[in-house]
N, C-alpha and C positions, 0 to 999 in steps of 0.2 A: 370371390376367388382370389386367394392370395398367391401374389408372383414369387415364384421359389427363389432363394439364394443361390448366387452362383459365385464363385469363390473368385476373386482378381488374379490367384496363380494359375487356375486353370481356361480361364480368358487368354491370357497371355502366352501357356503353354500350348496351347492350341494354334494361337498363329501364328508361334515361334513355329512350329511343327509343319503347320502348312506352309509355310514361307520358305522354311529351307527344303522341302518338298517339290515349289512351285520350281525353286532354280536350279534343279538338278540338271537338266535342260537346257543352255546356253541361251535361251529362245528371249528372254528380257530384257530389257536396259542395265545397266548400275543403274538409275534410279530410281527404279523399283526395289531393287535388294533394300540399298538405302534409305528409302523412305518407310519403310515397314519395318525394318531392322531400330530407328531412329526411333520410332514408337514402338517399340516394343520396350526400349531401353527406355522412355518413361514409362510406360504400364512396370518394370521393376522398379520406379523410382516408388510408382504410387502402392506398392508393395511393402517395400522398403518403409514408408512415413503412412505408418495408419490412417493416421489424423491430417492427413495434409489435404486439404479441399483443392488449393493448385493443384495438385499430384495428378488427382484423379479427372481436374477438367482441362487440363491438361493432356492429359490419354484420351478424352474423351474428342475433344476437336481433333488431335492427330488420328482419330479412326475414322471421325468422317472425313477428313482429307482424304487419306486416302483411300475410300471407296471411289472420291471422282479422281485421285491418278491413276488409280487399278483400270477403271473405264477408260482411259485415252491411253493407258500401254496395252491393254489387248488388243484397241481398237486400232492399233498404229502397227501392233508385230506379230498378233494371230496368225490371220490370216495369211501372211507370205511367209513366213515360218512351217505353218503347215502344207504351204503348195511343195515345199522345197523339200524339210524333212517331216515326213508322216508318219515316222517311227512311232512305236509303243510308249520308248521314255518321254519323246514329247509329247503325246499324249498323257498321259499319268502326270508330268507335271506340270499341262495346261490345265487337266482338272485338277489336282491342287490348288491350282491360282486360281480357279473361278470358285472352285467349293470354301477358300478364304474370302476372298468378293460375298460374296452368298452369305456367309458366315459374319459380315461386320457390322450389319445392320442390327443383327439382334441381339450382338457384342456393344453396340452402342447404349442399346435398350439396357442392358444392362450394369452396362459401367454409370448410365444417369441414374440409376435407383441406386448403384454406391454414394455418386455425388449429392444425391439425398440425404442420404442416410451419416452420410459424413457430415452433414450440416450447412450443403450447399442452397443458395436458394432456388427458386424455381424458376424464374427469370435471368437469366444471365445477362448481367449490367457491364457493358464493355465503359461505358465513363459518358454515353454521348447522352444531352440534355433531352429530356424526356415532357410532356406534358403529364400532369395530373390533375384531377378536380379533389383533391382532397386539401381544403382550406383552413384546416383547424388549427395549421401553425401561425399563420397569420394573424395579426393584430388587428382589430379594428380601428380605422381612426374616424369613427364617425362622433366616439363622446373621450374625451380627454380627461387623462390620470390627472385623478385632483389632489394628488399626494404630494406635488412638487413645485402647485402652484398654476405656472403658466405652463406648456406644454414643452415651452426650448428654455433652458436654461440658459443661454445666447440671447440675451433680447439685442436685437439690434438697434434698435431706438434709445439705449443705455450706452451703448459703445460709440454710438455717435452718426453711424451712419444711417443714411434714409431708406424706410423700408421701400419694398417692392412696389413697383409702381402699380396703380391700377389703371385697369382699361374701361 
């Protein structure tokens, strides 16, 4: 089964849509506005640059951040938001904010089969040193290139000093 294409405008338009949806409602922090506004504006960068692999995993971690800030702003202003006011509009745009929650997981799933497909790899290498068993770049030094002689072009017993001591 082949996963359908989902276009990067309409990912973006979608939770530009439910975001200003969620804050109709006084009921969030700025940080909330902010933090989803902040990634939305690269999901148009990665719009904007076809070809840009940053672009794209770049929108990609800014979506899963914030699914775990979305989880610690409802979980801090829900609930005493709705003791206080219990109106219509915050409801409609507490579910906006949860039906966007809801909604980012599978927006993630999707912006990585972009970062595929844009030529991303599948491991994502932040820089930190890695083990692997693949040794084929390695040289052996068990038999010595007999192209140049002795093995060090430095003999040290020509330069004068005494080699390494043995034990």
């Amino acid at each position: 089964m082949e996963i359908p294409a989902i276009n990067l405008k309409a990912i973006v338009l979608v939770h530009w849509l439910l975001t200003v949806w969620a804050c109709l409602f006084p009921w969030l922090n700025t940080s909330y506005v902010l933090g989803n506004v902040s990634v939305l504006a690269v999901g148009v960068w990665a719009i904007a640059q076809r070809d840009s692999i940053d672009a794209v995993l770049m929108f990609l971690i800014g979506l899963a951040v914030t699914i775990l800030t979305d989880i610690v702003h409802f979980g801090l202003y829900y609930a005493d938001t709705e003791a206080h006011y219990g109106s219509g509009l915050f409801r409609f745009s507490g579910g906006m904010a949860i039906l966007s929650l809801l909604l980012k997981p599978v927006s993630c799933f999707f912006v990585y089969q972009m970062y595929r497909e844009r030529g991303g790899e599948y491991n994502v290498n932040f820089g930190f040193p890695r083990i692997t068993r693949n040794r084929d770049a390695y040289q052996s030094i068990d038999h010595q290139d007999q192209s140049g002689g002795s093995a060090s072009s430095y003999n040290q017993a020509e330069a004068g000093k005494p080699g390494p001591p043995s034990y």
